[in-house]
C-alpha positions as CSV (number, residue, x, y, z in Angstrom):
1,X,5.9,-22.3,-6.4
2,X,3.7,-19.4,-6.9
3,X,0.6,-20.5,-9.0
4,X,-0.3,-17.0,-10.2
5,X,1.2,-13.1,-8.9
6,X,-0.8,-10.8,-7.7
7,X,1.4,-8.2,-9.3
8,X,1.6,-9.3,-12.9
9,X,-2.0,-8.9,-15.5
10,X,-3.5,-11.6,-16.6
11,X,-5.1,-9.9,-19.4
12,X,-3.9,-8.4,-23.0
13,X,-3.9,-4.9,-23.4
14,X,-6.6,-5.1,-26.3
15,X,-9.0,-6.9,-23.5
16,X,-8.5,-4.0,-21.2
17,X,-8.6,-1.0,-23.2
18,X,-10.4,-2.1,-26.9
19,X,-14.1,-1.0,-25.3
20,X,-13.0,2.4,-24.0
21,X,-11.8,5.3,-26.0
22,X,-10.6,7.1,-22.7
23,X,-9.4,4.3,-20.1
24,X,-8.4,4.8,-16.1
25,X,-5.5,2.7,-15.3
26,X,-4.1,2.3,-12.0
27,X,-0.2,1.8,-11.7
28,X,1.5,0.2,-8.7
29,X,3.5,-2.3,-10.4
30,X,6.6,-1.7,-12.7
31,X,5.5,-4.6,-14.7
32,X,2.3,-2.3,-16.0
33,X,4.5,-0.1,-18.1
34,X,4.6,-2.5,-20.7
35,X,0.8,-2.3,-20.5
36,X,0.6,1.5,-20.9
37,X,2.8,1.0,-24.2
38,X,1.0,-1.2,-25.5
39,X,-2.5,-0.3,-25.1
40,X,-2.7,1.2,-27.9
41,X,-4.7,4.1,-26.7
42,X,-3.8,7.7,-26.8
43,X,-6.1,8.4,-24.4
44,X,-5.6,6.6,-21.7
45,X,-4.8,8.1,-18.4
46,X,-2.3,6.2,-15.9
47,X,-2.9,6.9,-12.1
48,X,-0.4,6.8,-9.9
49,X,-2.1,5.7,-7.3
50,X,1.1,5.3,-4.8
51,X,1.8,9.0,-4.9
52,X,2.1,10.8,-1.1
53,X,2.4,7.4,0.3
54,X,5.4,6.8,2.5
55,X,7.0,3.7,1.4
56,X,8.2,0.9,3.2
57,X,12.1,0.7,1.5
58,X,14.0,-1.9,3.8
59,X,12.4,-5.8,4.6
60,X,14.2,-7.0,7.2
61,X,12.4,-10.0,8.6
62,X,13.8,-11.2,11.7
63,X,13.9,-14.7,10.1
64,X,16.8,-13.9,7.8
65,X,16.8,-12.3,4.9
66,X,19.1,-12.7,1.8
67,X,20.4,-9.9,-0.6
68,X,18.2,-10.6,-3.4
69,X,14.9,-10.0,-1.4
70,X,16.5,-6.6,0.1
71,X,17.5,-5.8,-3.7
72,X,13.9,-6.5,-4.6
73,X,12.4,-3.6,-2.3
74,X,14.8,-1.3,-2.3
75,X,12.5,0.8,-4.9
76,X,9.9,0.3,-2.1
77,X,7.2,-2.9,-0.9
78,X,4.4,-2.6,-3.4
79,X,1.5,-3.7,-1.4
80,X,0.6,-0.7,-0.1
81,X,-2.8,-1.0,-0.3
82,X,-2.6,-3.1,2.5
83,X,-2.7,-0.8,5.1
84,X,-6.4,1.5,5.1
85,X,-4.6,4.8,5.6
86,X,-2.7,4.2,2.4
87,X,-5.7,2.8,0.8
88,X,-7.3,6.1,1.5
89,X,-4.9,8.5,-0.5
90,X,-5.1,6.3,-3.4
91,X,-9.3,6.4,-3.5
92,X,-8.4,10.3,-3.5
93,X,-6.2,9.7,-6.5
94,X,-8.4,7.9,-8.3
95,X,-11.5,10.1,-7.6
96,X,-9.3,13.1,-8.9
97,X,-9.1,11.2,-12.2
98,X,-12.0,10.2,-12.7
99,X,-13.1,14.1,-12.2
100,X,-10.7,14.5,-15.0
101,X,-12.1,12.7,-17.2
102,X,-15.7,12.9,-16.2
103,X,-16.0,16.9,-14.8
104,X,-19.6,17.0,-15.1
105,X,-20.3,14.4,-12.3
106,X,-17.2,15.8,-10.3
107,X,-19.6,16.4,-7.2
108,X,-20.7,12.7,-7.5
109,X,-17.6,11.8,-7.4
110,X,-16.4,13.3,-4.2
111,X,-20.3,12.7,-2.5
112,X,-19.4,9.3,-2.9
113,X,-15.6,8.8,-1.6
114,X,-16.9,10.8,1.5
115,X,-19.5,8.0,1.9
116,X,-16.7,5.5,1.2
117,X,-14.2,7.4,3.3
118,X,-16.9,7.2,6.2
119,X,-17.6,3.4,6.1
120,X,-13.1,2.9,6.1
121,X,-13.4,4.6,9.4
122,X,-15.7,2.5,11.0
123,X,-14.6,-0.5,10.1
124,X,-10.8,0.3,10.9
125,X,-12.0,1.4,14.6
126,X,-14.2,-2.0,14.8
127,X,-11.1,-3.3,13.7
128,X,-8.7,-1.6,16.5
129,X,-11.0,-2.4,18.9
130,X,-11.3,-6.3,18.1
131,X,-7.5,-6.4,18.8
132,X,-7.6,-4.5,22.0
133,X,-6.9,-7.0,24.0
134,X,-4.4,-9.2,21.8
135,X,-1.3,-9.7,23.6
136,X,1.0,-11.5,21.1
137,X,1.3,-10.7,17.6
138,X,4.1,-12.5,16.2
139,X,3.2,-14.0,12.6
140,X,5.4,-15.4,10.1
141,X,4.6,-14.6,6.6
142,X,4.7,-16.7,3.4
143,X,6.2,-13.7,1.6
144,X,6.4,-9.8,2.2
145,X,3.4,-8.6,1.1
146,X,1.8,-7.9,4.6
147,X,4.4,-5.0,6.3
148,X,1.7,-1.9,5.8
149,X,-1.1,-4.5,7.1
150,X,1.4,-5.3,9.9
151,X,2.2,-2.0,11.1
152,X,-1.1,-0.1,11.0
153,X,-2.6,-3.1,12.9
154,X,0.4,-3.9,15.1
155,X,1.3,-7.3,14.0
156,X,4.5,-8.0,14.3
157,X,6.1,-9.8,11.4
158,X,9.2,-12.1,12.6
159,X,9.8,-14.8,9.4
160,X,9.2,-15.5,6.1
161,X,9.0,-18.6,3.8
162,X,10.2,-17.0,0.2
163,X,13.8,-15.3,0.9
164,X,14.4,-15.4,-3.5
165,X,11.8,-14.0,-5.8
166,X,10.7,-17.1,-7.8
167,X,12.8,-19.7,-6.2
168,X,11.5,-22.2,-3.5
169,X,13.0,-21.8,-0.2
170,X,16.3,-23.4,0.5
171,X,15.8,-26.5,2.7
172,X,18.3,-24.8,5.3
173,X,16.6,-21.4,5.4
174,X,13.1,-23.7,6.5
175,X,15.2,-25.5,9.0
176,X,16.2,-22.5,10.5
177,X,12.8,-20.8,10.2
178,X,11.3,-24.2,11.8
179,X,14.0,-23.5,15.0
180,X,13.0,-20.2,15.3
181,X,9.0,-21.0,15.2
182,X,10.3,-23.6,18.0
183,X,12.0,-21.7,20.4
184,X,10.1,-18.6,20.0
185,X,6.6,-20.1,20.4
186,X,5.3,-18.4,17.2
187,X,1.9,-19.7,16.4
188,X,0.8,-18.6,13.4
189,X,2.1,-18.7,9.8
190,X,0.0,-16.6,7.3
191,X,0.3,-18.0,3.5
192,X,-2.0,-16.8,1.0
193,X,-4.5,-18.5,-1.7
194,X,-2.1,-18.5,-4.9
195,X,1.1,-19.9,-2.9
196,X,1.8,-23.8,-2.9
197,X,0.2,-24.4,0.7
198,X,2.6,-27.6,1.2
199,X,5.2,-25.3,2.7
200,X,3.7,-23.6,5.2
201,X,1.8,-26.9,6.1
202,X,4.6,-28.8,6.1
203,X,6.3,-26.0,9.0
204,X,3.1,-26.2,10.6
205,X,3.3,-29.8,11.3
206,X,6.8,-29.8,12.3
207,X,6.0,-27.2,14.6
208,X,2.4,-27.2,15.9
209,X,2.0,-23.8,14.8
210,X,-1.5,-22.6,12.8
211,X,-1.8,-21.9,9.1
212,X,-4.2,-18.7,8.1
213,X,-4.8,-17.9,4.4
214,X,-5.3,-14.7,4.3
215,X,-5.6,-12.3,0.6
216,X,-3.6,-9.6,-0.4
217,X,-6.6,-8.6,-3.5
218,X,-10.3,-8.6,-3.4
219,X,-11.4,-11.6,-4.2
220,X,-8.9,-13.6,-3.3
221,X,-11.2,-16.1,-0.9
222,X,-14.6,-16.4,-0.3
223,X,-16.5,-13.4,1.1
224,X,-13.8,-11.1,0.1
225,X,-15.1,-9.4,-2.8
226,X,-14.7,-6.3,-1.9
227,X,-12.1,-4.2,0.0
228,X,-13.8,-3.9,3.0
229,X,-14.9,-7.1,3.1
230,X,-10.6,-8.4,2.1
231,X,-9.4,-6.1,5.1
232,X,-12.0,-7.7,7.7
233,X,-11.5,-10.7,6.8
234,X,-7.7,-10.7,7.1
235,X,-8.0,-8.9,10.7
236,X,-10.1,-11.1,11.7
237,X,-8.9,-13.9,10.2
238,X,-5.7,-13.5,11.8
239,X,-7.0,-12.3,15.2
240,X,-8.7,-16.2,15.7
241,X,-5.9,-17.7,14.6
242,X,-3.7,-16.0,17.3
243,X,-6.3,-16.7,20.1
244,X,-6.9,-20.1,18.9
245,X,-2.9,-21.2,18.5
């Protein structure tokens, strides 16, 4: 059972907006609405921060999926920040409102995504190249938060744990997940620091496969305070786990 999620606040609107007259909000959850009506604050500007991105509408894990985790994306997977490229239209959508609410340092603004911008590149080709030469790229997922990661990196996601938003995993759906990790040779199951890590440990032992925790948000583990630091670490988190299983 999920311990926290990523997608829901933790804090009361008066905590996030009572010190601000003029507040920057970023919105890539439905749940944040309630937020925005709330807040109390006439002023506050809500940045879409999804807009231009292509999202990802169908889930279709090759490990079965039921009709109430298709139902749950259909408006589109949320985690798009996931995936650098996408992360990269939403820094220009938040620069833009922060020159909106702050025109006098507009130029300092955009001086600074360009330096930001710059360092994303690097690190995505040091990235590419790290996986040059990494044949198989199967991964099974504790839930779907990792399809943008996935694609723009060329993992290849094949299973999932969590078929039913908020319910544990039916012990059928992990018998047939524990065949397919079996006769498919998958070796690596990627859970995440706020899911229950008995399930995934539990498949691991049954099936010799590897367990990686990897973070969907800054800050999720160690050393990943920032995004830059989250997205290497997940790459190459993931990368030693492959070559190591």
């Amino acid at each position: 059972m999920l311990r926290s999620r990523p997608c829901t606040p933790d804090a009361w609107p008066s905590r996030l907006f009572s010190r601000s007259r003029r507040a920057r909000f970023s919105r890539e959850c439905r749940r944040v609405s309630s937020l925005v009506k709330n807040s109390g604050n006439p002023g506050l500007l809500v940045v879409t921060t999804s807009r231009g991105i292509a999202l990802i509408r169908e889930h279709e894990p090759q490990g079965g999926a039921t009709p109430m985790l298709q139902d749950r994306h259909r408006s589109g997977n949320p985690h798009v920040w996931l995936d650098p490229e996408n992360a990269k239209i939403m820094m220009r959508h938040i620069t833009e409102a922060f020159i909106t609410l702050d025109p006098d340092h507009a130029s300092e603004y955009r001086r600074n995504q360009a330096d930001y911008l710059l360092q994303l590149d690097q690190l995505q080709r040091e990235l590419v190249e790290r996986l040059r030469h990494l044949a198989d790229r199967r991964i099974v997922v504790y839930h779907p938060a990792w399809p943008y990661f996935a694609r723009r990196f060329g993992f290849r996601i094949v299973g999932e744990i969590v078929t039913q938003a908020g319910a544990e995993p039916s012990a059928r759906h992990l018998q047939a997940l524990i065949s397919r990790i079996r006769e498919d040779r998958l070796r690596v199951i990627v859970s995440e620091p706020q899911m229950n890590q008995k399930i995934p440990e539990a498949l691991a032992r049954e099936t010799g496969a590897r367990v990686v925790v990897l973070t969907p948000l800054p800050g999720g583990v160690a050393g990943t305070e920032t995004y830059l630091d989250m997205l290497r670490y997940n790459v190459l988190q993931l990368a030693q786990a492959l070559e190591a299983a």
